[in-house]
MMTF fields as JSON, N, C-alpha, C and O atoms, coordinates in Angstrom:
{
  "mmtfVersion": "1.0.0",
  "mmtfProducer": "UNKNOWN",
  "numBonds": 295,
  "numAtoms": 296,
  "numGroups": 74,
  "numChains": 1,
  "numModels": 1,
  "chainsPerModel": [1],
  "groupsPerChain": [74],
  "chainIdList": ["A"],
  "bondAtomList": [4, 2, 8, 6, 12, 10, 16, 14, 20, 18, 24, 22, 28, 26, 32, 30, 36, 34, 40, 38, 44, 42, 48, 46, 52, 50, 56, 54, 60, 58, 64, 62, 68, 66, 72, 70, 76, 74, 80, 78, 84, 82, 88, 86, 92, 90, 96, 94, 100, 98, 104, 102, 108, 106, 112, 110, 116, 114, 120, 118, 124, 122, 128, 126, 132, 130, 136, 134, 140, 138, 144, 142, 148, 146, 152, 150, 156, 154, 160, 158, 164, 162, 168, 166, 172, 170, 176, 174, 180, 178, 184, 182, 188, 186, 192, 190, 196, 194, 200, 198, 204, 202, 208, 206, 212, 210, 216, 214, 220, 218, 224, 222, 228, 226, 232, 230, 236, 234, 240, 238, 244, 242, 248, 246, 252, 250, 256, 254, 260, 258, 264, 262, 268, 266, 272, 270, 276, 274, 280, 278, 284, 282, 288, 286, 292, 290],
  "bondOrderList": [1, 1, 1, 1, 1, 1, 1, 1, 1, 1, 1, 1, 1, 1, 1, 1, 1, 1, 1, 1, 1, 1, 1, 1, 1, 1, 1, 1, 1, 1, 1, 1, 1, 1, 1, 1, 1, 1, 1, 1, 1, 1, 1, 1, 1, 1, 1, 1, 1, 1, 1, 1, 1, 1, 1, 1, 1, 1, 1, 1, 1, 1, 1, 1, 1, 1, 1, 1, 1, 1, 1, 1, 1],
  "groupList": [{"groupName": "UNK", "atomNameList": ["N", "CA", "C", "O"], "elementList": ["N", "C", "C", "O"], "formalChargeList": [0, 0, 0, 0], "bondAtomList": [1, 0, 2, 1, 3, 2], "bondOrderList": [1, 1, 2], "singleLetterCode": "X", "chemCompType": "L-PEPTIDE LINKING"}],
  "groupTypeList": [0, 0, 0, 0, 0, 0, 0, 0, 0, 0, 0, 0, 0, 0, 0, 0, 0, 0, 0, 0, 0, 0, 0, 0, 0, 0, 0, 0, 0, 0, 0, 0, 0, 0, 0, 0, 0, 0, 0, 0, 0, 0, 0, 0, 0, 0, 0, 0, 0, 0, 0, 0, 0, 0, 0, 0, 0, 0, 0, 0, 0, 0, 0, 0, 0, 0, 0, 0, 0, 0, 0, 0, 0, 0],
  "groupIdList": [1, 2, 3, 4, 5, 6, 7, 8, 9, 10, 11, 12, 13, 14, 15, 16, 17, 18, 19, 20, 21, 22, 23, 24, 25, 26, 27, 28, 29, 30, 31, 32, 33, 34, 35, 36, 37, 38, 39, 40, 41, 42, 43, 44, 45, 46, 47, 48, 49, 50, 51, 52, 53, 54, 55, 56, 57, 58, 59, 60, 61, 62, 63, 64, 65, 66, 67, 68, 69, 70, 71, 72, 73, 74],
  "secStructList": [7, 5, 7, 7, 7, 7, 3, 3, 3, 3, 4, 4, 4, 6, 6, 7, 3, 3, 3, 3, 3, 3, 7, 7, 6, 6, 3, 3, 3, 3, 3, 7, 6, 6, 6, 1, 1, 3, 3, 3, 3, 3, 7, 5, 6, 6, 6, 3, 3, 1, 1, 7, 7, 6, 6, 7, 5, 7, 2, 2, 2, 2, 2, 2, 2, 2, 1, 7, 1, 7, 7, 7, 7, 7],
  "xCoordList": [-6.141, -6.961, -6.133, -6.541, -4.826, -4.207, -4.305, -4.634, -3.712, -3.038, -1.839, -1.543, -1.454, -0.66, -1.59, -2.629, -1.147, -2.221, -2.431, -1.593, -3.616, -3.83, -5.194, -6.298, -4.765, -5.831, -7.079, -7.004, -8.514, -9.43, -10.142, -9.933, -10.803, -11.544, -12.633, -13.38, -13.085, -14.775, -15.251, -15.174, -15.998, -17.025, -17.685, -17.46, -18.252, -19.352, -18.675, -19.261, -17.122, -16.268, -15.048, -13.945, -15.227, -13.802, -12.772, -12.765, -11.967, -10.06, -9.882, -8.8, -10.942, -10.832, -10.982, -11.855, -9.846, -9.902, -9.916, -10.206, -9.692, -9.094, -8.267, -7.966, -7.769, -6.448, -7.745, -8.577, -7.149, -7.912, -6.261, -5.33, -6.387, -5.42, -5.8, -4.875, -6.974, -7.392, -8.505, -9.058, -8.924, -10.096, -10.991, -10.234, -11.942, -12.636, -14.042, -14.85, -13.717, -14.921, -14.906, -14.201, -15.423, -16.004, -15.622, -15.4, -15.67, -15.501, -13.679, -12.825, -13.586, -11.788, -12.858, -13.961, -11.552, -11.451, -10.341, -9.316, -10.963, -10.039, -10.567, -11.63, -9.281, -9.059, -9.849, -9.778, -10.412, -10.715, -10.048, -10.954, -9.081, -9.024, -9.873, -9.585, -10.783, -11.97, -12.524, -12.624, -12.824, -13.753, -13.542, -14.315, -11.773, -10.99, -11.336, -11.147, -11.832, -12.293, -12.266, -12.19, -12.336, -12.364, -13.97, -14.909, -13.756, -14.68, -14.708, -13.683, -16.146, -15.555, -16.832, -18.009, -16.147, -17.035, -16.801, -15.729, -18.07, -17.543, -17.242, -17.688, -16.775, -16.228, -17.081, -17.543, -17.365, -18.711, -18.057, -17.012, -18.732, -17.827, -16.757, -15.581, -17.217, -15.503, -14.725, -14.113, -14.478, -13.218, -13.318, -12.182, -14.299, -13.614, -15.687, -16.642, -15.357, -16.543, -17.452, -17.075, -18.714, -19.707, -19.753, -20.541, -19.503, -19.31, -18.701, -18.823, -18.075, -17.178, -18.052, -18.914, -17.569, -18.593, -18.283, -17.278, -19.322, -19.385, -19.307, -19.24, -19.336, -19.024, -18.057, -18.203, -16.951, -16.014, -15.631, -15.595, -15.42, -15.228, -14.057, -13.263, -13.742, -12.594, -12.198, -13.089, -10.983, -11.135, -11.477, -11.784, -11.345, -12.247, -13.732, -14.463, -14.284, -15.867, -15.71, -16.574, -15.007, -14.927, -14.886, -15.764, -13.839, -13.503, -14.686, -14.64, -15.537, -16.749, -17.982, -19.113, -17.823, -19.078, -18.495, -19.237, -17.123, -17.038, -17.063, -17.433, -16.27, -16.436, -17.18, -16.924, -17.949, -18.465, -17.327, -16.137, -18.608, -17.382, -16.537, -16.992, -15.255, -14.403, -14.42, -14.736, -14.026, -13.73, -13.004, -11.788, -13.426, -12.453, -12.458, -13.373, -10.767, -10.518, -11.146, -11.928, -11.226, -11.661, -10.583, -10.703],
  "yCoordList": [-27.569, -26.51, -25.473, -24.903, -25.249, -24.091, -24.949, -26.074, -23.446, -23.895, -22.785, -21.963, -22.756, -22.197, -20.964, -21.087, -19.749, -18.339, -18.625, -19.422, -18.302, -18.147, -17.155, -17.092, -16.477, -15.492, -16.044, -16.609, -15.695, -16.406, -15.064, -13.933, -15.247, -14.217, -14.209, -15.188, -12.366, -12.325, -11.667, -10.541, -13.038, -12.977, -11.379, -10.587, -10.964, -10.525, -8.537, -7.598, -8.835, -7.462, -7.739, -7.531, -8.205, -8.64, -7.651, -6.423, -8.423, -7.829, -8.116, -8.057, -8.421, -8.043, -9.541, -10.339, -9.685, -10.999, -11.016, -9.9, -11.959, -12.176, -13.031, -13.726, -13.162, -14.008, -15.018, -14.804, -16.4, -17.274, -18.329, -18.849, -18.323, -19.219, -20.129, -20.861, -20.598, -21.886, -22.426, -21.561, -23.944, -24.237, -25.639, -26.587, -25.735, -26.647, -26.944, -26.292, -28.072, -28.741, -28.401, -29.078, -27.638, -27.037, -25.306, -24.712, -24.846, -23.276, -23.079, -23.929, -22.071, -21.275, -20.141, -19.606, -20.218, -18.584, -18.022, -18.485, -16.613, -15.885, -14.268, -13.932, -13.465, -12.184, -11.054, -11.338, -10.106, -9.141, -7.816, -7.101, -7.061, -6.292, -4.847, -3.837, -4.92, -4.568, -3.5, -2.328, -5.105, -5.383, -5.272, -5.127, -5.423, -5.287, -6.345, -6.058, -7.505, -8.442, -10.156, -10.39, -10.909, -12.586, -13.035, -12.681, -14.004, -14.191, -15.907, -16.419, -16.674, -17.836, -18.194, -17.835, -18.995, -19.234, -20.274, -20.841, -20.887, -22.212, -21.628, -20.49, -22.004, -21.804, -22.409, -23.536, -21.066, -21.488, -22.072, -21.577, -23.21, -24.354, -23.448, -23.801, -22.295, -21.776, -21.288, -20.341, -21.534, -21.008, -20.13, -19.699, -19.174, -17.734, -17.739, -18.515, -16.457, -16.525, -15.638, -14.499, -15.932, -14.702, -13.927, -13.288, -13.015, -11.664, -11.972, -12.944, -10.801, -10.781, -10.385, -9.507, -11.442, -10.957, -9.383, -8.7, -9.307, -7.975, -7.553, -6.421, -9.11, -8.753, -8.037, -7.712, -7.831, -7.298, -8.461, -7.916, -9.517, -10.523, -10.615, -10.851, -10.348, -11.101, -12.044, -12.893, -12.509, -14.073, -14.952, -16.135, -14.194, -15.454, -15.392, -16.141, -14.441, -14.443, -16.239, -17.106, -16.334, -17.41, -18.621, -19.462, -18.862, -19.675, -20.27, -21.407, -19.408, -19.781, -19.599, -19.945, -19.174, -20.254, -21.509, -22.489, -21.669, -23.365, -24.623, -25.783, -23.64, -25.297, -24.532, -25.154, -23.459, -23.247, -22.369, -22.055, -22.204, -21.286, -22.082, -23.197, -21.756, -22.218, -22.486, -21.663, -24.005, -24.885, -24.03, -24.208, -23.395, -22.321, -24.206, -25.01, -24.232, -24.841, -24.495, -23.586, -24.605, -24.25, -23.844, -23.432],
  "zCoordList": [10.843, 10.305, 9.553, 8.541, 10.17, 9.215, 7.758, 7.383, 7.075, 5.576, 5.166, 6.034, 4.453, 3.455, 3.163, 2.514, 3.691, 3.057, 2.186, 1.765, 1.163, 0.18, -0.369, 0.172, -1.515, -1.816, -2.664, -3.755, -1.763, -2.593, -3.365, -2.928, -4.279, -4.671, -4.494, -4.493, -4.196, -4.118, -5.035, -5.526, -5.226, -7.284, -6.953, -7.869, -6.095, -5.885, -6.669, -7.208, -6.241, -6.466, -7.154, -6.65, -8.3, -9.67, -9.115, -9.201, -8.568, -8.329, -6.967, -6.383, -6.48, -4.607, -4.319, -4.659, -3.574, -2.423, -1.221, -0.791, -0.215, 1.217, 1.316, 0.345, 2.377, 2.76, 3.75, 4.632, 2.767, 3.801, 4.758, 4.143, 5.826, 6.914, 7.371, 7.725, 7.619, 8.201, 7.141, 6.462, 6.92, 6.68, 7.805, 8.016, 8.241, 9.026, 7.759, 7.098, 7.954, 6.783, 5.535, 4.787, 5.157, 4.213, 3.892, 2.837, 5.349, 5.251, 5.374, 5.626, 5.175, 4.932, 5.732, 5.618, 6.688, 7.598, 6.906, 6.406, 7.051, 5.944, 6.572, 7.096, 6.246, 7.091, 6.069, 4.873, 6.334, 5.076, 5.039, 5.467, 4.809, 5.023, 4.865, 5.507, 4.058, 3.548, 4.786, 5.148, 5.148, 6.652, 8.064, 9.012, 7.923, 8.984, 10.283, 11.465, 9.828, 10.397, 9.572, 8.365, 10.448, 9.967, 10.13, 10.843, 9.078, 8.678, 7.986, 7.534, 8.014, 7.795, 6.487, 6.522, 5.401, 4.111, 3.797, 4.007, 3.046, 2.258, 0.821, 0.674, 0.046, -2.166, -2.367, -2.19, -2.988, -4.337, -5.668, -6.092, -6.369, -7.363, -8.071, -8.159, -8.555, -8.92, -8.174, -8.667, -7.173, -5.923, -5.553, -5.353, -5.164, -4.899, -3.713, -3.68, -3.053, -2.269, -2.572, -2.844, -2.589, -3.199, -2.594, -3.291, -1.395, -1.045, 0.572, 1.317, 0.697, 1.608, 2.899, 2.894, 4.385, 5.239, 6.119, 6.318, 6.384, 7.128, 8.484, 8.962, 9.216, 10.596, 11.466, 12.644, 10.607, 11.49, 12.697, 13.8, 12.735, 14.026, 14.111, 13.2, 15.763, 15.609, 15.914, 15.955, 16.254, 15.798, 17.383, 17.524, 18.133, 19.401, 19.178, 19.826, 18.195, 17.398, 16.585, 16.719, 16.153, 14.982, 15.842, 15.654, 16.911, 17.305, 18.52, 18.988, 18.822, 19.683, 18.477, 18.817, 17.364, 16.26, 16.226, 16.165, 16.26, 15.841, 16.801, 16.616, 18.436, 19.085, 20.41, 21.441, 20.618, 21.423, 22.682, 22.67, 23.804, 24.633, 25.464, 25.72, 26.025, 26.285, 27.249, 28.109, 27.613, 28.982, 30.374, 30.439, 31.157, 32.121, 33.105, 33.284, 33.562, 34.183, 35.998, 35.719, 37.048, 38.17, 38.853, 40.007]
}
């Protein structure tokens, strides 16, 4: 799932990006500083994401949208 940081752009605000670090499927999790929170998107056909999310999540938010809550051993 990681990658290589990289800055995507958001169409929605010309100059402004996020740092995306991971992608699963389709979506890039990517940090906002904006927002001060992670956040997870799929690229719209020209690369960059139509607006930056607003949740503020942090990242055990992300990681229980994707595989659910976590196995506690007994």
């Amino acid at each position: 799932m990681l990658i290589r940081p990289v800055q995507i752009p958001v169409l929605r605000y010309p100059g402004e990006a996020v740092w995306a670090v991971a992608k699963h499927e389709d979506k890039f999790l990517y940090w906002s500083d904006v927002e001060d929170g992670w956040e997870l998107e799929a690229l719209q056909p020209n690369g960059g994401i139509e607006d930056r999310g607003c949740n503020q999540f942090e990242l055990h938010h992300i990681m229980y949208q994707l595989f659910g809550a976590p196995y506690l051993l007994p």
